[in-house]
C-alpha positions in Angstrom: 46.4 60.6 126.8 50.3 60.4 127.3 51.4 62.2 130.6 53.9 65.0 129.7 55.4 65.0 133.2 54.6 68.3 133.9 52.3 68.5 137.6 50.1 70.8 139.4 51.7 70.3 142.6 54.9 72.2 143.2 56.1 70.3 145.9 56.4 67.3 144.0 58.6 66.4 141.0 57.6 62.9 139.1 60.0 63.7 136.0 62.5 61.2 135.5 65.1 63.3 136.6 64.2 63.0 139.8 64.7 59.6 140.4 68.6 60.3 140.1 68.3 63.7 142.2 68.0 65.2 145.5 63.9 65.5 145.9 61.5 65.3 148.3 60.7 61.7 147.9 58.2 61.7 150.6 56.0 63.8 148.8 56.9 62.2 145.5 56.0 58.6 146.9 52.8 59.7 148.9 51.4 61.8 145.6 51.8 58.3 143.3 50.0 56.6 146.0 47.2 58.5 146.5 46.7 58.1 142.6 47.1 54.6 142.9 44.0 54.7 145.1 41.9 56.7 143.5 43.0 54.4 140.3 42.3 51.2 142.0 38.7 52.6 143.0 38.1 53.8 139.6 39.0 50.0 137.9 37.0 48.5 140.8 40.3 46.8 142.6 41.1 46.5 146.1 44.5 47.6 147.2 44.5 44.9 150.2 46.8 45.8 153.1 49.4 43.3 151.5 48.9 45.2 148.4 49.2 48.7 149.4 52.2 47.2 151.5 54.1 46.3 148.7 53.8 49.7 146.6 54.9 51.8 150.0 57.8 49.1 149.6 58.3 50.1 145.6 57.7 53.4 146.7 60.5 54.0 149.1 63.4 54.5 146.5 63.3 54.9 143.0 65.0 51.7 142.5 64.3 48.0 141.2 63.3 45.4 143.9 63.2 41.8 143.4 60.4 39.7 144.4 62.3 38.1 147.4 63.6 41.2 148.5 59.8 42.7 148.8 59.2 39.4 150.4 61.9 39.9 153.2 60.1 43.5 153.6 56.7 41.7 154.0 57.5 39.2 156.2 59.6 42.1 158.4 56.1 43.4 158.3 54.4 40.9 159.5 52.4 39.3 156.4 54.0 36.0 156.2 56.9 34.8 154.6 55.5 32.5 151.5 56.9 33.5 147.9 53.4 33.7 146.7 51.9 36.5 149.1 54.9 38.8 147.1 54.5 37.7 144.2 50.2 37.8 144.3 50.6 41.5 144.9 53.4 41.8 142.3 51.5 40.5 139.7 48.4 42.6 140.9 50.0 45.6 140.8 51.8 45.2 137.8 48.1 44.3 136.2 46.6 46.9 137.6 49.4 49.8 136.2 50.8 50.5 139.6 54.1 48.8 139.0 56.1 47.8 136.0 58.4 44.7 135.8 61.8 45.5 134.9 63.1 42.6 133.0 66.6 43.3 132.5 67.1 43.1 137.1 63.7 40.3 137.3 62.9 42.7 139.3 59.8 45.8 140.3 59.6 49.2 140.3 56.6 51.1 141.3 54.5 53.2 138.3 55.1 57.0 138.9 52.5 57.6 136.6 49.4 54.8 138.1 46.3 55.2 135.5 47.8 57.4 132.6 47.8 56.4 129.2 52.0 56.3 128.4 55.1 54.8 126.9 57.6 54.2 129.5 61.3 54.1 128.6 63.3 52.6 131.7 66.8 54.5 132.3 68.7 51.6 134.3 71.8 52.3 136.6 73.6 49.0 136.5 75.7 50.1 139.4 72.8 51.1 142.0 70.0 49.9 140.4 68.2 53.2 140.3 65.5 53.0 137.8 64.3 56.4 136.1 60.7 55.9 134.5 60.4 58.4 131.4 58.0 59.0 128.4 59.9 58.8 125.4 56.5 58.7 122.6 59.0 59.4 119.2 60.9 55.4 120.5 57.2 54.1 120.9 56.2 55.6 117.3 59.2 54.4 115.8 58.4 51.1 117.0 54.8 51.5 116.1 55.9 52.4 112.3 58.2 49.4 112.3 55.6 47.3 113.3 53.3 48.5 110.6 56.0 48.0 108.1 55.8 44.2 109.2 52.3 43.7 109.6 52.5 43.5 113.2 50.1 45.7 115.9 51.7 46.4 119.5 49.8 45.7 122.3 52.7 46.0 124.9 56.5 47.4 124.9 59.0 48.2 127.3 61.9 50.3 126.4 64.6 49.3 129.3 68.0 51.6 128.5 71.0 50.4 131.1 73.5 52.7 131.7 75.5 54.8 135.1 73.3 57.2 137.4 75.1 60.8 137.9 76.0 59.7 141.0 77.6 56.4 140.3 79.4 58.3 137.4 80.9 60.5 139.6 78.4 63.5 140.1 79.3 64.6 136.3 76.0 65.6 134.6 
């Protein structure tokens, strides 16, 4: 079922709004986590401590990280500082529906929505790099009906959208 973005918890706002506003991203970053967990559990998958690592990293900021960056953060961290150890949990996570890989930067960005059926459309600041995850189903069922026009089924699609954050554009909304 697609996640509308609406949440239970007051405290913490997931919309993609709030990856380009003022928000308790604390809370934000802890409430995906914990879902992560309990998603992991449920698919039988073991966030390891490199793992879990690496999603704190995506976590931190709602921004795109390349795999060498989350490596520099690792090996800071003490978990060793071969390419592969990054990109092992990369690909995990990315497998698993915990992170998505943004093409347009080669780069990560952590799922704000870890085990929920959806369409992600990526809003892209090409200044900052802040990335914006939102559900836009009518660009997913326009694809889906061009497909069919085709002959063609979907099994996968990412939307990426590049354009300036409010804040790189000056603060105007």
């Amino acid at each position: 079922m697609p996640h509308d973005h609406s949440h239970s918890c007051p405290g913490c706002a997931t919309g993609p709004e709030m990856a380009f506003a003022s928000h308790d991203h604390a809370h934000c970053a802890k409430d995906v986590m914990e879902r992560a967990e309990t998603v992991a559990g449920e698919q039988g998958a073991r966030l390891t401590p490199v793992r879990r690592r690496v999603l704190e990293i995506l976590l931190e900021a709602h921004r795109a990280m390349g795999a060498y960056e989350v490596l520099e953060r690792l090996a800071a961290d003490g978990f060793g500082n071969q390419p592969p150890v990054a990109y092992r949990a990369l690909d995990f996570l990315v497998e698993q529906g915990m992170a998505h890989r943004i093409q347009r930067l080669n780069a990560f960005a952590a799922c704000m929505h870890p085990g929920e059926a959806h369409a992600p459309v990526f809003l892209i600041c090409r200044s900052c790099n802040a990335v914006a995850e939102t559900e836009a189903l009518h660009v997913r069922a326009t694809l889906e009906r061009a497909a069919d026009g085709m002959g063609f089924s979907i099994e996968r699609s990412t939307v990426e959208a590049v354009g300036l954050c409010p804040r790189c554009r000056g603060g105007q909304a």
